[in-house]
C-alpha positions as CSV (number, residue, x, y, z in Angstrom):
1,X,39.4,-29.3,-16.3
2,X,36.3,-28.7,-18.5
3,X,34.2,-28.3,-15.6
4,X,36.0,-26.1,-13.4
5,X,36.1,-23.6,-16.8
6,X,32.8,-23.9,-18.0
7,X,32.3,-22.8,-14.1
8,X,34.8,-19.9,-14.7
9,X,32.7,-19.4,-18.3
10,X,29.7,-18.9,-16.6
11,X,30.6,-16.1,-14.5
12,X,32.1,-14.1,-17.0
13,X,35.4,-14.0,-15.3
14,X,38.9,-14.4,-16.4
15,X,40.9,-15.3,-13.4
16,X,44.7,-15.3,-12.6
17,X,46.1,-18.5,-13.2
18,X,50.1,-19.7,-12.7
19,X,51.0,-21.8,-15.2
20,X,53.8,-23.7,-14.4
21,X,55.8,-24.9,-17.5
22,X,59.0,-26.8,-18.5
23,X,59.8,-25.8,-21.7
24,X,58.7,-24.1,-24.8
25,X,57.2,-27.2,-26.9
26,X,55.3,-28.4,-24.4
27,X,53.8,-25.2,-22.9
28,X,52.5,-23.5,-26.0
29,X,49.4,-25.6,-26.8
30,X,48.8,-25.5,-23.1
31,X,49.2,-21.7,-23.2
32,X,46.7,-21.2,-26.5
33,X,44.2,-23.1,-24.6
34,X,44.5,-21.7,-21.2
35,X,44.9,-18.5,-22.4
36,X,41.2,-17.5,-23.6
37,X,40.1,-18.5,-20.5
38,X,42.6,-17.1,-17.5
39,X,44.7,-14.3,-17.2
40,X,48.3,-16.6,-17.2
41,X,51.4,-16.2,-15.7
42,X,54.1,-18.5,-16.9
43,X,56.1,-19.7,-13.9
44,X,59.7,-21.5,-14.9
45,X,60.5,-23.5,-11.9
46,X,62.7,-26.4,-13.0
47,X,65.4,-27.2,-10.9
48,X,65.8,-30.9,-11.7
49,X,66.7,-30.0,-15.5
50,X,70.3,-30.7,-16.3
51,X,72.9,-29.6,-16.7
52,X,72.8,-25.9,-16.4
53,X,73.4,-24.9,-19.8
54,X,70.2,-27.4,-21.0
55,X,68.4,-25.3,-18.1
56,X,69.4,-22.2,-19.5
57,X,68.3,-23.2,-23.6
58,X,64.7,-24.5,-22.0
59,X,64.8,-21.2,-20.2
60,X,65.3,-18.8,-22.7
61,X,63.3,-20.4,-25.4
62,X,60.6,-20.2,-22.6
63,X,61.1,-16.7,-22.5
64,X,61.5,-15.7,-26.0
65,X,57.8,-17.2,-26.8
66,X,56.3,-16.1,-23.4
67,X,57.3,-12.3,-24.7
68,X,56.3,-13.3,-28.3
69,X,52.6,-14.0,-26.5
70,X,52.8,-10.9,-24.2
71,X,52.3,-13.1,-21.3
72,X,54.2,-12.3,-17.9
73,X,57.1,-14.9,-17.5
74,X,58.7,-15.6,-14.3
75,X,61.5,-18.2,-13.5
76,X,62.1,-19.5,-10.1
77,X,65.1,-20.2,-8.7
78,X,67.3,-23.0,-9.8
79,X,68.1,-25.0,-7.0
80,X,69.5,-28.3,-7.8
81,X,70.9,-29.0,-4.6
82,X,67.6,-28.8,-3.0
83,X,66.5,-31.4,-6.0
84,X,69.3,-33.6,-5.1
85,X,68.4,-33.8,-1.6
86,X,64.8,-34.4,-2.5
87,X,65.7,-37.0,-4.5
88,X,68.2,-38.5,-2.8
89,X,67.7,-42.5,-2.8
90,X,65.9,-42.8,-5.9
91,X,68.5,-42.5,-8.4
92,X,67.8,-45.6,-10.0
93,X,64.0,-45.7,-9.9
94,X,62.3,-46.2,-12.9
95,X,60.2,-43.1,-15.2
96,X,57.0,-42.3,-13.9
97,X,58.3,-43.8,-10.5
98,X,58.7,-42.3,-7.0
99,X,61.8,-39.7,-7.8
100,X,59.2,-38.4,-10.6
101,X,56.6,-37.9,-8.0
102,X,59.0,-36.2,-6.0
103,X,60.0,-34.3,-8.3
104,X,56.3,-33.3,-9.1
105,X,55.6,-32.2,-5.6
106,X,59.0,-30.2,-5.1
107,X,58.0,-28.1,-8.4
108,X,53.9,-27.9,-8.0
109,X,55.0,-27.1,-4.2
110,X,56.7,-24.3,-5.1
111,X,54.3,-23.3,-7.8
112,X,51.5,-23.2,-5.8
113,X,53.3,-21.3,-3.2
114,X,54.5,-18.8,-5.8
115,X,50.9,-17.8,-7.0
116,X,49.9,-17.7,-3.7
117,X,52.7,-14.9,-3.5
118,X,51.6,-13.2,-6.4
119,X,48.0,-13.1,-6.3
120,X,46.9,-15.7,-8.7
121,X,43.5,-17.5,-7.8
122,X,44.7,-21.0,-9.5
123,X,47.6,-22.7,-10.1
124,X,48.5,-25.7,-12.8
125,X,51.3,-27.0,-14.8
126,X,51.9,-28.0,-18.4
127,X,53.8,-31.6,-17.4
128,X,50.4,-33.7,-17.6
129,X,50.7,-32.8,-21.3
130,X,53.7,-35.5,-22.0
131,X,52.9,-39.0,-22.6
132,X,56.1,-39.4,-20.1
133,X,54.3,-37.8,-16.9
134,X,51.5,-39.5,-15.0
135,X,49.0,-37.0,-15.0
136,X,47.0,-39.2,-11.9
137,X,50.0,-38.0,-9.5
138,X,50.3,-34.6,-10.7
139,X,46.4,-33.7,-10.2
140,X,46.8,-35.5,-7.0
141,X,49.6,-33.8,-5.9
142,X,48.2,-30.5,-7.0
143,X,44.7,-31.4,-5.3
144,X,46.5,-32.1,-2.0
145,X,48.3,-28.6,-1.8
146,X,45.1,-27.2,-2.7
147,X,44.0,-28.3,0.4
148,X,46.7,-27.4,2.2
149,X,47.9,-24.1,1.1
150,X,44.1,-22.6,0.3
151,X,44.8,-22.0,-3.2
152,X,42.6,-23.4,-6.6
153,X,44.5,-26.2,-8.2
154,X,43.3,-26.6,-12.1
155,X,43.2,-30.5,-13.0
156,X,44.4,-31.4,-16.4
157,X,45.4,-33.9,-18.4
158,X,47.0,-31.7,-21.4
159,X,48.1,-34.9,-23.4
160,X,44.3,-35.7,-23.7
161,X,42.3,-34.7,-26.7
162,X,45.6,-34.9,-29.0
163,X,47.4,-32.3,-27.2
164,X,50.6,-33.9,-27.2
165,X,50.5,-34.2,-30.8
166,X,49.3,-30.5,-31.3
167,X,52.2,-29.3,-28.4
168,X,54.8,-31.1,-30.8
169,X,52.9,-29.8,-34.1
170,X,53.5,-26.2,-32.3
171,X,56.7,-26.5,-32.1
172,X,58.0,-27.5,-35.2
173,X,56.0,-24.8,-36.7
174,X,57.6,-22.5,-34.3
175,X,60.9,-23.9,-34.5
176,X,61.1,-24.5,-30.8
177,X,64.5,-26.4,-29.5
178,X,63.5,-30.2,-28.9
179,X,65.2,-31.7,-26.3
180,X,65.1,-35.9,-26.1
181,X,65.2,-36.4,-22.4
182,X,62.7,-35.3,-19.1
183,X,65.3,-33.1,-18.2
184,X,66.9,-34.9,-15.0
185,X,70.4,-36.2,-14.8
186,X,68.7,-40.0,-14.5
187,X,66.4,-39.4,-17.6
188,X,69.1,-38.9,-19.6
189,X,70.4,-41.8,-19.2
């Protein structure tokens, strides 16, 4: 990542950027760092989260602190069938396994083609900043539909550099909700 904005740095420009995020906690360290350097647009597209009314408390505390930071905040739609059926067979696979990378490439999918929709020059998500994510798969997968769809993909790895420990640190200082599970039905087990 610290190439592509030292890049960005040295041509003076501030481009659009979609920032796909899960949830409050995690997103707002992303969204201090990103935000000096890209014109953000906070894209909630979670689908697998569950059930509805976890959704919904992820959602709006999204929301609240995306309005608190005057940044545009957009939620997809939630469409846990289509997560079921992308899922499908890999109930029982372990964290950071192949549902999870599924589940990666349904929501940076749809990411990706939402900025393309909206104008944004790059796309990137916050989920690389959990210790819980696999931050190889994600920058693959968001490498590979930068290819295909013609769209900058930023490569993180958020967690890096402590930001994990500063995302949490945020949030208790903001008094963000805190939830103890990925969000999927299996993760909570």
């Amino acid at each position: 990542m610290e190439a592509e904005v030292d890049r960005i740095l040295e041509a003076g420009q501030k481009p659009k950027l979609l920032l796909h995020l899960c949830c409050a906690p995690c997103s707002s360290y992303v969204i201090d760092l990103l935000s000096a350097h890209f014109e953000l647009t906070l894209y909630f597209y979670d689908p697998n989260i569950h059930p509805k009314e976890e959704y919904l408390k992820r959602r709006d505390e999204a929301r609240v602190h995306a309005e608190k930071e005057d940044i545009l905040f957009i939620e997809g739609p939630y469409d846990v069938e289509r997560w079921h059926e992308v899922t499908k067979g890999h109930e029982k696979d372990p964290e950071k396994g192949d549902r999870c990378t599924l589940c990666y490439d349904m929501r940076l999918r749809e990411a990706a083609r939402f900025a393309l929709e909206s104008g944004c020059e790059y796309f990137t998500s916050v989920l690389s900043v959990s210790p819980h994510k696999d931050a190889k798969k994600i920058n693959h997968i968001g490498f590979s539909l930068s290819g295909e769809m013609d769209i900058h993909y930023l490569p993180a790895d958020f967690k890096k550099k402590e930001g994990f420990k500063k995302s949490m640190e945020n949030a208790r200082e903001k008094g963000f909700y805190r939830q103890d599970y990925c969000g999927c039905v299996y993760s909570r087990r």
